[in-house]
C-alpha positions, 0 to 999 in steps of 0.5 A, a space after each residue: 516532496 514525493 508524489 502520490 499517483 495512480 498506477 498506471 501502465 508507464 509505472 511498470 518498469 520503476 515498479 518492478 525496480 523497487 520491487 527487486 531493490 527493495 526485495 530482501 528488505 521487505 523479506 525482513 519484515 513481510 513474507 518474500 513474493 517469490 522469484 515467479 513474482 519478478 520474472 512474471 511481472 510485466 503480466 502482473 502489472 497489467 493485470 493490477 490495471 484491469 482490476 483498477 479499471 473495474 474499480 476493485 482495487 485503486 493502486 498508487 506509487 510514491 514517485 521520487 519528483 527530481 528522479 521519477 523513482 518510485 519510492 513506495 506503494 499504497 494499495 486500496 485493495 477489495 473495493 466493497 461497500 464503502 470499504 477497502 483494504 490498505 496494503 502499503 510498502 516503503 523503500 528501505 532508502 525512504 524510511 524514517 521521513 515520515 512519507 508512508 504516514 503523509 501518503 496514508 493520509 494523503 490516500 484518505 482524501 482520495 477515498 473520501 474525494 474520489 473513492 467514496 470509501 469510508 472505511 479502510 482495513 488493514 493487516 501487518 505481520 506480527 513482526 512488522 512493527 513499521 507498518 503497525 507504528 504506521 497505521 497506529 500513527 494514521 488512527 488505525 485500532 487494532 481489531 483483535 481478530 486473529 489475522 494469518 498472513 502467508 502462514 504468519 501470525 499478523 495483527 488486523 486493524 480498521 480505520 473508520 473514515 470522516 468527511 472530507 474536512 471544510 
């Protein structure tokens, strides 16, 4: 079974390997990142580490065990009294097993274990009807505020988050 972890410096190179993997996959169903984001990345990476390291965003990877392949990313992202946004993606190959729902709720023990959150916002492109089934799934309700993500129309969410269960 795929493991959650934090992001750390070693994850770089198979970070980088899903991104370009995954690439016109993800443009089906979320804005592209653009060719800067791929030739720029071992700066970028560095500089997701010290926003975790500051405590303003927590970053993951789903990482494959047998292969060390990193399968998805979930984001906790503008860390802010209690609350944070969650921003996730799922290899192509990874689809359709339930992982990004298990690693949803995965991360919700991390924010009421380790994060102390207690809520969580979320956005997805209007056309990504994956992650909103996704959110859905994890008890996420539409907030009905007009979300624009990189000019296009989304859908904004909220998850209120309970006590860690006995």
């Amino acid at each position: 079974m795929p493991e959650l972890q934090r992001l750390r410096p070693d994850h770089a190179p198979a970070v980088l390997a899903f991104e370009k993997a995954n690439r016109a996959y993800f443009a089906a169903s979320v804005p592209d990142r653009g060719d800067a984001y791929f030739t720029d990345y071992p700066p970028r990476h560095e500089a997701l580490l010290a926003e975790q390291a500051a405590g303003t965003c927590h970053f993951h990877v789903l990482v494959a065990e047998e292969t060390g392949e990193v399968l998805g990313r979930f984001n906790l992202m503008d860390v802010s009294a209690g609350t944070a946004e969650l921003g996730f993606r799922l290899a192509e190959k990874a689809t359709g097993r339930g992982l990004a729902t298990t690693a949803v709720h995965d991360l919700f023990a991390l924010c009421r274990t380790t994060y102390g959150l207690t809520a969580l916002r979320a956005r997805a492109a209007a056309r990504n009807t994956a992650s909103r089934a996704v959110l859905r799934r994890t008890g996420f309700v539409e907030t009905g505020e007009a979300v624009v993500l990189s000019g296009e129309a989304g859908v904004g969410f909220v998850r209120v988050l309970g006590a860690a269960p006995m």
